[in-house]
C-alpha positions as CSV (number, residue, x, y, z in Angstrom):
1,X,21.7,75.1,91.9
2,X,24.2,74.6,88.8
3,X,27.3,76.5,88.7
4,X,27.2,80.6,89.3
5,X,29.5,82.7,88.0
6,X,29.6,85.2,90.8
7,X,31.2,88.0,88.7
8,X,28.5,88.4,86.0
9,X,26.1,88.5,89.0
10,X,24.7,92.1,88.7
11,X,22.9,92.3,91.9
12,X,26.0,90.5,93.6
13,X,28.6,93.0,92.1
14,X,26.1,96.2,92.8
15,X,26.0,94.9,96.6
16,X,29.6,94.2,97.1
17,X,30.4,97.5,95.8
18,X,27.8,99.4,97.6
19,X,29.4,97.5,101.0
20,X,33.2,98.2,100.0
21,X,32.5,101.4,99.9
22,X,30.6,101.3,103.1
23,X,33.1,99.9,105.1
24,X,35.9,102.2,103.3
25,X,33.6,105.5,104.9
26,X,33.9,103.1,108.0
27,X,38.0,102.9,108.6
28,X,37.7,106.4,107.5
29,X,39.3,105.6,103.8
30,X,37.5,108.1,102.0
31,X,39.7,108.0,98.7
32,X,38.9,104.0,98.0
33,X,35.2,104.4,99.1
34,X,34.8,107.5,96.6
35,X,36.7,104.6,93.7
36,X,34.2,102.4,94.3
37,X,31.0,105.2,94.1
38,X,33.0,106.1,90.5
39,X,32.8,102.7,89.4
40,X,28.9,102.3,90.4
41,X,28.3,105.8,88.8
42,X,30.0,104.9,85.9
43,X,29.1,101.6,84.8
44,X,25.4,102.1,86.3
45,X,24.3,105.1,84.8
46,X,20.9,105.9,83.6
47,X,21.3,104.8,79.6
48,X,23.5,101.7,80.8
49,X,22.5,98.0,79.7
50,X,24.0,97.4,83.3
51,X,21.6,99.6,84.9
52,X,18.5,98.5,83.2
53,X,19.2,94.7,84.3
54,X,20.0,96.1,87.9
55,X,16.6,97.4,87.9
56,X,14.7,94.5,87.0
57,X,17.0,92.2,89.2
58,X,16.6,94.6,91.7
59,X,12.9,94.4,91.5
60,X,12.6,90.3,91.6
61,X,14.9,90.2,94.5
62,X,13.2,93.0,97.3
63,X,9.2,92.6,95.6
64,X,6.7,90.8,97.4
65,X,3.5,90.6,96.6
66,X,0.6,88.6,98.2
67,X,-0.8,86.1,95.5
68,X,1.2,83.4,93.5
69,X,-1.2,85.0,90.6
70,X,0.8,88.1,91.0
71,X,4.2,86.7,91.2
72,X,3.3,84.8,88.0
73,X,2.5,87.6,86.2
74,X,5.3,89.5,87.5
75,X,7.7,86.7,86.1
76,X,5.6,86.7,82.8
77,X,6.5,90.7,82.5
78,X,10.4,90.0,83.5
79,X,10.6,87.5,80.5
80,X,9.4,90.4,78.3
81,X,11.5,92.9,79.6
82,X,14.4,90.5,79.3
83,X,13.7,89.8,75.4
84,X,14.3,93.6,75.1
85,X,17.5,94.0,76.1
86,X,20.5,94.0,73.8
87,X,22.5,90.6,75.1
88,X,25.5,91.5,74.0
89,X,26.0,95.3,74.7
90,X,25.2,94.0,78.3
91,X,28.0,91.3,78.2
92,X,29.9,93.7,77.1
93,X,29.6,96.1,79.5
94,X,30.0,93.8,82.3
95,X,32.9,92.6,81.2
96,X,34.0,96.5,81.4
97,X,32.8,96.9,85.1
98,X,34.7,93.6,86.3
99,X,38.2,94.9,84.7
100,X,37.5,98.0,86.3
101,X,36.9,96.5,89.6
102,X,40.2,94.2,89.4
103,X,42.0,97.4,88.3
104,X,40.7,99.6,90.8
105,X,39.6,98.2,94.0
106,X,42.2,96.9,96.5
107,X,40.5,94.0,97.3
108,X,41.4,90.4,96.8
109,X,38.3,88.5,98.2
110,X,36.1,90.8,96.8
111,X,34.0,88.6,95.2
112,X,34.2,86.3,97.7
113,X,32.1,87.9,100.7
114,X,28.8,86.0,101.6
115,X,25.5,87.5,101.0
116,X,22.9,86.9,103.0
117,X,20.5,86.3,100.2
118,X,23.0,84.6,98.0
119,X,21.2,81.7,96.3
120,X,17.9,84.0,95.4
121,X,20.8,86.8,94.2
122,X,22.2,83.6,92.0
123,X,18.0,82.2,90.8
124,X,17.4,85.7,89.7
125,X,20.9,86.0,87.7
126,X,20.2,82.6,86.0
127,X,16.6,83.5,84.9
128,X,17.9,86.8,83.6
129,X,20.4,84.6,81.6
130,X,17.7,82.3,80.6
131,X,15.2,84.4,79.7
132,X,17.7,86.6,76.9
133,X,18.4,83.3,75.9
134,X,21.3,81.5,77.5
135,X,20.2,78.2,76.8
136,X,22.2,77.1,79.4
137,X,19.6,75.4,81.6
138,X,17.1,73.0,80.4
139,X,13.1,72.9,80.7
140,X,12.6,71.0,84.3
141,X,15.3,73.7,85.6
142,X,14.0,76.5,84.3
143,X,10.5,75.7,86.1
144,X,12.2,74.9,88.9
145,X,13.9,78.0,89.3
146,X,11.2,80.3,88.5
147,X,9.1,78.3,91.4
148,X,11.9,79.1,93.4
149,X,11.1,83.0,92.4
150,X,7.5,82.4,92.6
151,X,7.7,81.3,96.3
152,X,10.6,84.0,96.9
153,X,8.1,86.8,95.7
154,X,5.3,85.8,97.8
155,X,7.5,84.7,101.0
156,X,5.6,85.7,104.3
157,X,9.0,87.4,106.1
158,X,9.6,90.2,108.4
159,X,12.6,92.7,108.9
160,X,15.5,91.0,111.2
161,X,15.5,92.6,114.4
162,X,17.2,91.4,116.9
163,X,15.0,91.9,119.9
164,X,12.0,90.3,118.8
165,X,11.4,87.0,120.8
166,X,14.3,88.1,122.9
167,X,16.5,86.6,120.5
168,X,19.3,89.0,121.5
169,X,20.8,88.6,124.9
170,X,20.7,92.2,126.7
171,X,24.6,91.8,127.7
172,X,25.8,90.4,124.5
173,X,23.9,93.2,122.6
174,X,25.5,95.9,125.0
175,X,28.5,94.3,124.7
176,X,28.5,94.6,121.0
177,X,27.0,98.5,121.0
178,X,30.3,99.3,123.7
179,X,32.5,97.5,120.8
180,X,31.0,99.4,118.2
181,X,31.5,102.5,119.5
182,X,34.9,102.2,120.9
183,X,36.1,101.4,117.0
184,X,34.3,103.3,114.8
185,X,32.5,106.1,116.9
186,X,35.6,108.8,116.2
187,X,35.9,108.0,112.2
188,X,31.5,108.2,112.0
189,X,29.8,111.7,112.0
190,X,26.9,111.5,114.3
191,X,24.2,110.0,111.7
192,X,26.3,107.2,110.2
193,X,27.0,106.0,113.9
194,X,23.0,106.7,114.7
195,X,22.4,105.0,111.5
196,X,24.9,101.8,112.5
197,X,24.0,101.7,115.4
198,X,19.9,101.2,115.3
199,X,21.0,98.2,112.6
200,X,23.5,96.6,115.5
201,X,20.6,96.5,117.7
202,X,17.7,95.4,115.2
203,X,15.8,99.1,116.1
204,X,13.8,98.7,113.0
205,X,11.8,102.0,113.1
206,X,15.4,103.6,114.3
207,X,16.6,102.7,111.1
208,X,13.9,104.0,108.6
209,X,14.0,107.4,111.3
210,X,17.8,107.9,111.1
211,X,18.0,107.2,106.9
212,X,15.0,109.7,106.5
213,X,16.8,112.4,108.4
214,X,19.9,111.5,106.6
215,X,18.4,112.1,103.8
216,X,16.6,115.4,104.6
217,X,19.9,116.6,105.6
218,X,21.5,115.9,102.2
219,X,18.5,117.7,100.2
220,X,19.2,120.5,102.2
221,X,22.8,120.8,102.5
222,X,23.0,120.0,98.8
223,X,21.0,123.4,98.3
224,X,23.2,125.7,100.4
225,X,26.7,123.9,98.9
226,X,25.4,125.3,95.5
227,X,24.5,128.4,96.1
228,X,28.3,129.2,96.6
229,X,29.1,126.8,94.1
230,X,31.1,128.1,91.0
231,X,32.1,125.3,89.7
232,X,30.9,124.3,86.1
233,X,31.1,121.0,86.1
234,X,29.8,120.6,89.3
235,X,26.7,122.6,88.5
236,X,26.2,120.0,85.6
237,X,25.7,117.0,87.9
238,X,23.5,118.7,90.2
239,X,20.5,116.7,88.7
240,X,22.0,113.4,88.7
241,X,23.5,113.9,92.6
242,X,19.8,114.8,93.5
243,X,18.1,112.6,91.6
244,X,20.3,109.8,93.4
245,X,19.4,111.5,96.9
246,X,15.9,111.4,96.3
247,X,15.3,108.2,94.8
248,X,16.4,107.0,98.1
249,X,13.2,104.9,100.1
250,X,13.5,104.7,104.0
251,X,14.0,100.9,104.5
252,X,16.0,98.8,106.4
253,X,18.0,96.7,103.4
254,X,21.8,96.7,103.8
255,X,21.5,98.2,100.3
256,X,19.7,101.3,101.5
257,X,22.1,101.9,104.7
258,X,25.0,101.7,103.0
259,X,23.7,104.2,100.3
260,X,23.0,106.4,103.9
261,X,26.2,106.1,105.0
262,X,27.9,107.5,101.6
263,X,25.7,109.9,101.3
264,X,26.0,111.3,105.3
265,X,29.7,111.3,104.1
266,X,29.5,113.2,101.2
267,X,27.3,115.8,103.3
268,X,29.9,116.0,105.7
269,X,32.1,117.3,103.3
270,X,29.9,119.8,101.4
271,X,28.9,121.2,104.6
272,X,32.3,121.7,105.5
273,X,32.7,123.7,102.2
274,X,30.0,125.7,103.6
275,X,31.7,126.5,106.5
């Protein structure tokens, strides 16, 4: 793998964010975990050259289809996509988004926490690159790295979970729930420690049930909070804050339970507008 720069890594930087602010709502930080939604909201919004690449990196890195013909012409259709975007309004506006994060978030090794997935996160990147027109890898690399893709989007995987094969020992994983909930049970609402839980202990259907209901919950609470709602400039993000809550799929990605756990936050607080 050559050299990566980490910080032009849009996948990376989306997933670092999306866990700061996680683990902010954790320690019960609310003010730094609602800097960090800003910054996503702000550099990732809809007509964003950011936002368009986080799509399509998005899309190489959690697709998987089940013939190499398909993840070849999936590839095929990235390159395209690619040659579309403007290069340098997208430099641009990374560069943007890292001063912002160096400005804003109290972090020093922020960039430096490991991701599972890191060297498919770094592939994708390097193809994105490439495929705009980089230039910075030569022909027997760039094959090499889209065969890595190729066999990435038809891998044969399933979800972790710890209790399959009895992989988790039943003391050390009640060990680790009684640990859990001595820390962090008093600073979660009910769902987020539901939610955190089921992950702790690999209860894959737990965790599709729990981000479904959180989810539910948010569509409905976000009806009542405007209903008394007079505030104007509230009333004009309505769309955009339910758009984000319903463009939310059931899954078990750290991605999508992080994005749970903000928004069980945030309908915390409305409903205690309500009240």
């Amino acid at each position: 793998m050559a050299k990566h720069n980490k910080k032009r890594n849009v996948g990376l930087i989306h997933e670092q964010l999306v866990r700061y602010a996680s683990e902010k709502i954790v320690d019960g930080l609310k003010d730094q975990a609602k800097t960090a939604i800003k910054i996503l909201n702000k550099h990732f919004g809809e007509q964003s050259a950011l936002q368009r690449e986080f799509r399509l990196f998005n899309a190489l890195v959690h697709t998987r289809v089940p013939t190499k013909e398909l993840a070849k012409q999936i590839i095929h259709e990235s390159k395209n996509a690619c040659r579309n975007q403007d290069s340098t309004k997208l430099q641009r506006e990374k560069s943007l988004l890292i001063r912002d994060i160096n400005h804003r978030v109290d972090k020093t090794d922020f960039y430096k926490r490991k991701v599972s997935e890191y060297k498919i996160f770094a592939t994708v990147q390097a193809l994105l690159n490439e495929w705009r027109g980089a230039n910075r890898l030569g022909p027997v690399d760039i094959v090499k790295y889209e065969k890595v893709l190729e066999n990435w989007l038809t891998r044969d995987t399933m979800p972790e979970n710890l209790n399959k094969d009895g992989d988790a020992n039943p003391l050390a994983l009640k060990i680790m729930l009684e640990k859990f909930n001595k820390k962090y049970l008093s600073s979660l609402n009910k769902q987020q420690a539901q939610l955190l839980e089921a992950r702790l202990s690999g209860n894959v259907d737990g965790i599709i049930e729990h981000v479904d209901d959180i989810k539910k919950r948010a569509i409905q609470s976000l009806e009542k909070f405007y209903q008394t709602c007079d505030n104007k400039v509230l009333h004009e993000k309505r769309k955009i804050i339910e758009s984000k809550i319903k463009s939310l799929s059931p899954n078990t990605t750290d991605d999508t339970i992080a994005k749970a756990l903000t928004i069980s936050a945030l309908v915390g607080e409305m409903e205690d507008e309500n009240e």
